[in-house]
N, C-alpha and C positions, 0 to 999 in steps of 0.2 A: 237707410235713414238719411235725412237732408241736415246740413250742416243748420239750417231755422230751426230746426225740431229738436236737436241736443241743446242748442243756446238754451231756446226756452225752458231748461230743464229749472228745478228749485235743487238747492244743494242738495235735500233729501233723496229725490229724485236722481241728480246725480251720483251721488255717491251710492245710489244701489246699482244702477246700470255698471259704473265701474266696476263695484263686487262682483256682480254676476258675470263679468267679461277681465277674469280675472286669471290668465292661464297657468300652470301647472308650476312653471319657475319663478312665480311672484310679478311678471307683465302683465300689462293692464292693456287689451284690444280693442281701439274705439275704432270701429267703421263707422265710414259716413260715405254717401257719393259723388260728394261736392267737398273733400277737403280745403280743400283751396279758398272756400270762403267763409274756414273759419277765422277769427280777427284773434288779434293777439293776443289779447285781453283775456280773451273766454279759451285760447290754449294754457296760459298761465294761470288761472282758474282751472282748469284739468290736471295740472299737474301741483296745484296746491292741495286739490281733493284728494289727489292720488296718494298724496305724501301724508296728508291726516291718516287714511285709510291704513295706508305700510306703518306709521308710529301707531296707532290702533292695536294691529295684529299683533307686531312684536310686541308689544307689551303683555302680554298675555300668555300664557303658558298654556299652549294648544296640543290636544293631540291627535295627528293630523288622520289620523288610522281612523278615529272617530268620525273628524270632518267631514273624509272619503266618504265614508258610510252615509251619513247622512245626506250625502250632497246626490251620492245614487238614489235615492228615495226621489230626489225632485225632478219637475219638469220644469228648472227653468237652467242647464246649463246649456253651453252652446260649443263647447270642445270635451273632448272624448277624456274619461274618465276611467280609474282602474275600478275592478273587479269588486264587488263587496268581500268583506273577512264574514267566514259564518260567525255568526255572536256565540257565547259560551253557553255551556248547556244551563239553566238554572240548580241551581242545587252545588254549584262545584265551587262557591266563595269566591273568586275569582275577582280580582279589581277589573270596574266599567274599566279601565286603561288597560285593549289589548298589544299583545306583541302582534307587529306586523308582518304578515304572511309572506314567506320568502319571494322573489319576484314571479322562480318559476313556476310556485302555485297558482301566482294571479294570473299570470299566463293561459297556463294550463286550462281554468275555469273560463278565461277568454274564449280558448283554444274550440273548448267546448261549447260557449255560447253561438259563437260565430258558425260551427258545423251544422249548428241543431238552427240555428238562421237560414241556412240555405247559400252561407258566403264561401267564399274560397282563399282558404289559409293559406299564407302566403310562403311556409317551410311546414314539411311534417314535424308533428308536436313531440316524436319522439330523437329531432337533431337539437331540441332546447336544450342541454347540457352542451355540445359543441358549440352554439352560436352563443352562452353565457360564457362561455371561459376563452372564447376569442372572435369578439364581433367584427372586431376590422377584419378577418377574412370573410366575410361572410356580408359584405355590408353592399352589396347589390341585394340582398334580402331586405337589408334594414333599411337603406337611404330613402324609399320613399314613405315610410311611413313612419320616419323621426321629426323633428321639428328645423332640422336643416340636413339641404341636401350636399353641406358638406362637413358634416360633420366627423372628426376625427376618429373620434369612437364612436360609431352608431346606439342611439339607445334600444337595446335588444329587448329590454323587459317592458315596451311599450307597442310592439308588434301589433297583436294580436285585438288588444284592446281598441288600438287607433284602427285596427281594420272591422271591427264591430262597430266603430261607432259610425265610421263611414256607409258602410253596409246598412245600417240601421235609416241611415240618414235617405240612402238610397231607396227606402222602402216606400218613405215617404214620397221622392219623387216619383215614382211610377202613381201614386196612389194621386198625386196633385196632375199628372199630367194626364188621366183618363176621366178629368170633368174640362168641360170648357176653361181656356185660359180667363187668368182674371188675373189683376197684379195685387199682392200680398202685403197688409197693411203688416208692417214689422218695425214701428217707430219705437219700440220698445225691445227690450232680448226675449225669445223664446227660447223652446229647447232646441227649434230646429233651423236657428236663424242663419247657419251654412250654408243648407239646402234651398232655403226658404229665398236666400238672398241671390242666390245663383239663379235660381225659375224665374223671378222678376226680371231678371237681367237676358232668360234667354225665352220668355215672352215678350218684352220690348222687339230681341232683336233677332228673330226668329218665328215664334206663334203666329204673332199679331198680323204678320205679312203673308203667311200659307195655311193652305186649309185645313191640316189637318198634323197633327204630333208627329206623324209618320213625318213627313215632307219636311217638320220645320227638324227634327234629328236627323236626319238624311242631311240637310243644308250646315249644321253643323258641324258632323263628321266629315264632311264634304271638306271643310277649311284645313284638317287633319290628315288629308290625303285617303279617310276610306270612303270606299265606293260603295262596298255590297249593298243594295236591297236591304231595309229594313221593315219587319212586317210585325209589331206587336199586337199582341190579344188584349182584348177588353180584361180578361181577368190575367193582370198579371202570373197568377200559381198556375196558369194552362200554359206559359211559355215552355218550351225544351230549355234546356241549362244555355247552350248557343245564344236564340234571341236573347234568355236573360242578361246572358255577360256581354252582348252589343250595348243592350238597352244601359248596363252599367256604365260603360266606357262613354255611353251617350252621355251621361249623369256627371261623370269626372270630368268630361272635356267642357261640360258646361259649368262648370264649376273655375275650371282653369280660364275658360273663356270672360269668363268675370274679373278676376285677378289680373288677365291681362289688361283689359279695359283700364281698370286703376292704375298700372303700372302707366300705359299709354297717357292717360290723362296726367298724370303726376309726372312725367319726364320733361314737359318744358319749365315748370318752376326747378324740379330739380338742377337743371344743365341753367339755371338762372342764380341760384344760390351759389352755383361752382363757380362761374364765370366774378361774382362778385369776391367769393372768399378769392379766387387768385388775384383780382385788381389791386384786391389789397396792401398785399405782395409782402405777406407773411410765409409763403411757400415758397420752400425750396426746388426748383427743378423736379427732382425726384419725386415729388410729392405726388402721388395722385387721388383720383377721388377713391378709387379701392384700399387704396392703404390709409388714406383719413379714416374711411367706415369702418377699417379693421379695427377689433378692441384693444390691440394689442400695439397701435401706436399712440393708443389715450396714455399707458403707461409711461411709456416714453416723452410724451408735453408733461405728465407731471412730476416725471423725476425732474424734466430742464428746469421746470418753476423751483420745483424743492432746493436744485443745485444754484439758479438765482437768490433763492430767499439765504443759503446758506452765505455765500458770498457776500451779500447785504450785511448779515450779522457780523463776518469776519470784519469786513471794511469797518463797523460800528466798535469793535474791538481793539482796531489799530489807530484810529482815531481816537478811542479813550485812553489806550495805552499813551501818545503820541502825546496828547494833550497834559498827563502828570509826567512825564518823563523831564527829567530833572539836568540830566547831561548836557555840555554844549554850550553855544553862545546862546543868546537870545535869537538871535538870526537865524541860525540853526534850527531853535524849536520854531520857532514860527515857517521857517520853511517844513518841518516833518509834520504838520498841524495840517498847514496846504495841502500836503502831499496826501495826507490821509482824508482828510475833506475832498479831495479831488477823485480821491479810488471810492467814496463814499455814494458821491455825486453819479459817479459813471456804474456803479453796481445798483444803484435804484433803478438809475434810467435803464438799465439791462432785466432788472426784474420786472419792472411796469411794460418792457418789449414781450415778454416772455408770457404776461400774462394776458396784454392784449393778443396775443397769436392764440394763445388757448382759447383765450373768451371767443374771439371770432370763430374759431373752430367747432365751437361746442355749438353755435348761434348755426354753422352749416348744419350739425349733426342732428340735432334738432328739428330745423326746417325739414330735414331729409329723411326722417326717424322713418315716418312710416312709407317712402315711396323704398326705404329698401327693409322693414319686412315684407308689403308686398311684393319687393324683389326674388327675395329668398322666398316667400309661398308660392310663387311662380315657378321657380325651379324645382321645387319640391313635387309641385302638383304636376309638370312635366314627367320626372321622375315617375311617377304613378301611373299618367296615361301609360307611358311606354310599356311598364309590366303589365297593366290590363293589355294592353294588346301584343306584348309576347305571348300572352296566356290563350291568343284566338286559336292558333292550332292542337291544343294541347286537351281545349276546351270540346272541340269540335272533332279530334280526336275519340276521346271519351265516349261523347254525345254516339256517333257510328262502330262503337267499339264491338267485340264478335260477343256471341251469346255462349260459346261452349262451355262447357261445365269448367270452372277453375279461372279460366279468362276472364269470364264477366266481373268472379270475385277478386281475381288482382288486379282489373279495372277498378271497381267501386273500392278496393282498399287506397289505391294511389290517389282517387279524387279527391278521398276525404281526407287523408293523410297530408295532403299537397304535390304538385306537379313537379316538384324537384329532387333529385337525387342529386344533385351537389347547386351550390350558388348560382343563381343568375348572371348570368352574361360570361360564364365561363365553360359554358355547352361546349363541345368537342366536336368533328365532322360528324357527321351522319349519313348515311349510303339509304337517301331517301327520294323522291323522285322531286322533278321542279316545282310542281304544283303544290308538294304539302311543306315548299319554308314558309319558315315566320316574314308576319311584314316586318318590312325596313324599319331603323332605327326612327321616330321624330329628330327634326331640326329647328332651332326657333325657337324664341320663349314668347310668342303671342299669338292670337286665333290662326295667324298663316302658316301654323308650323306642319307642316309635311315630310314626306319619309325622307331621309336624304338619298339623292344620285335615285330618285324615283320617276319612271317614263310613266307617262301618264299610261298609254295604251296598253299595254303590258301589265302596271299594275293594277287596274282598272280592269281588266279580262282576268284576270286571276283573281281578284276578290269576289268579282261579279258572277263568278260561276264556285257548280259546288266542287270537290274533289271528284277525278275519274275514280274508277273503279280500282283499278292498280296502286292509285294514290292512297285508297283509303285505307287501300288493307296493309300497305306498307307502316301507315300513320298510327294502323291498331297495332301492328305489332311493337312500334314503337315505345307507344303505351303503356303495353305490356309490358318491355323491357326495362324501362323508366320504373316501374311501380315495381319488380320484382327487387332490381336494385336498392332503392329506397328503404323497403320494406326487409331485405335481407342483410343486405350490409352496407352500412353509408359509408359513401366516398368520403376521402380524408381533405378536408377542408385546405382552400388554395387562399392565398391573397388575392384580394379582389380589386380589377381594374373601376376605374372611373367609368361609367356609362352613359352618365346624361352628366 
């Protein structure tokens, strides 16, 4: 959507656009691909709507188990939602006001949804009790699919759901990119306006220049550092699991490819907003733009105000005091009068310092609101490329796995279970041959981002070709090995390193 086409909105108008881009912790998401020429006027008008909207809701005694429900029935949201609760059976009297279903149920029903989709779970559905009673070790599972990728405690009970909605989203893309490119009128929210917004973005700058879906996802994955050959079928459901999860990764790096684009275009006002808050020369040294954006130095500007305003009061205290105090010469109280007029004078003038340093601040945070959520969805949607493509060998694995009686089936358990017996990014050596490691790690948060300490020729000849024969049987047995684990007794959960 164009920053002309929100202006023109009528408050009615606006204020549903904002309802329906209204995500899960009470933020309100306005995309546009031209923020920059929104005018100030019609951002303070956004954020006047927004605040009728929030005094709206709370006023109201909601119950949000209902909402959910309800809000699953429609097609117009644009971020991933939990599970429906089944409704009560009639006949049981039961208050329309249900209890809401514990998380690892909605899970669970995710868990299920997303298998019987064709996606791939991102932990087997039977390690949910280990990663609910300690998600920090576990949060190479969680981090790319929570709402920051660095978040302290990973939210575990939103896994499953956020990878269905993804997957869902994904379905779509396959289904838009085997008709002719065309660009997608979405001035308004849809269900699918993730997806919907990302194809726009990599038909401008991809489709519209090659001939064919193949060549312009090749050119994408190219910026990503992969090489392989991509060869999709006209009917997506004819692809092998392989193409599928290429065709996927194609879907998520177009997607990231978007966010960075915003990130990119939003970086010269932001480092213009910085350069201004320091002219000001309210910042101390120390100060930088990471620790402005932290929330947790907002606290801090408003205890100094509080302990200003205190001070204010005090000085107003000693000066009343000072003023009846009856001791002394005259001389005397006229000088304690001064003296307390003068601590009066200089504790305003330190409160009105105190609060122009906030107000300036809040004036950066603001301006810069959204180039750092785009920040953080950038790192996040990194975070995910990465696991889709630790997932190529494992995928591909599978895909060549042996047919012997017993193998095939602790193959097909380990797929559908998921690829891990213990956390991501804490895999231990492997006595497997060169050809079947995973690709290298991404580096970068924008379209350039490639494997780190990656030779082109080398890794280029390695994706470019399939597994040797020695390779692959190594890779099934691997497979094997992995899923019997899993499936038999799960590794005991480690602290997990930072990854991306």
């Amino acid at each position: 959507m164009r920053a002309c086409d929100i202006i023109a909105y009528s408050d009615d108008e606006l204020d549903r656009y904002l309802d329906e881009h209204r995500l899960d912790g009470g933020a309100i998401d306005v995309d546009v691909d031209d923020p920059e020429n929104l005018p100030e006027s019609f951002i303070q008008r956004l954020r006047d709507r927004a605040k009728k909207l929030s005094d709206a809701a709370e006023s109201h005694a909601v119950d949000l188990n209902e909402v959910n429900a309800r809000l699953l029935d429609l097609a117009g949201q644009d971020t991933p939602l939990r599970a429906q609760s089944p409704p009560y059976p009639p006949g049981t009297g039961r208050s329309p006001t249900r209890t809401p279903d514990p998380p690892q149920v909605r899970e669970k029903a995710d868990y299920e949804r997303l298998v019987n989709a064709g996606g791939r779970p991102m932990y087997p559905i039977d390690r949910i009790d280990e990663v609910a009673n300690n998600p920090t070790a576990y949060s190479d599972w969680l981090r790319p699919w929570t709402d920051s990728a660095d978040a302290e405690s990973p939210q575990w009970s939103v896994v499953f759901g956020t990878q269905l909605w993804h997957w869902q989203h994904f379905r779509r893309w396959q289904a838009l990119n085997r008709e002719p490119p065309r660009r997608l009128d979405i001035q308004y929210p849809t269900r699918y306006g993730y997806v919907d917004r990302a194809y726009n973005v990599f038909v401008r700058d991809f489709r519209l220049g090659l001939p064919t879906y193949e060549e312009a996802a090749s050119a994408l994955l190219a910026r990503y550092g992969f090489s392989r050959p991509v060869r999709f079928q006209q009917d997506p459901m004819r692809q092998d699991k392989l193409t599928e999860w290429i065709e996927y990764l194609v879907f998520e790096c177009a997607a990231h490819h978007r966010v960075a684009g915003i990130v990119q275009r939003l970086q010269p006002g932001t480092e213009k907003a910085w350069q201004k808050l320091v002219a000001s020369g309210v910042l101390s040294p120390s100060e930088t733009k990471e620790y402005i954006w932290d929330i947790r130095s907002s606290y801090k500007h408003q205890s100094d105000e509080d302990q200003a305003w205190r001070l204010v009061k005090l000085a107003e205290s000693s000066l009343s005091a000072a003023q009846k105090a009856a001791g002394g010469s005259a001389q005397e109280r006229t000088q304690r009068v001064s003296a307390a007029k003068l601590r009066l004078e200089e504790a305003k003038k330190s409160l009105e310092s105190v609060k122009r340093r906030n107000q300036l601040i809040v004036d950066f945070c603001r301006a810069t609101e959204n180039f750092c959520e785009q920040r953080d969805e950038l790192g996040r949607q990194k975070c995910l490329i990465q696991w889709v493509w630790d997932q190529m060998p494992l995928v591909e694995a599978e895909l060549h796995g042996p047919i012997e009686s017993g193998a095939e089936e602790a193959a097909g358990r380990e797929s559908r279970a998921g690829p891990h017996s213990r956390p991501a990014g804490k895999r231990g050596r492997r006595s497997t041959s060169k050809d079947e490691r995973a690709p290298k790690r991404l580096k970068g948060d924008h379209q350039d981002a490639v494997p780190e300490e990656a030779r082109p020729s080398k890794i280029s000849e390695l994706r470019a070709q399939p597994l040797r024969r020695s390779a692959r049987i190594a890779t099934r047995q691997q497979a094997q090995s992995q899923a019997s684990q899993a499936l038999a007794k799960p590794a005991k959960p480690t602290p997990a390193a930072r990854v991306c």
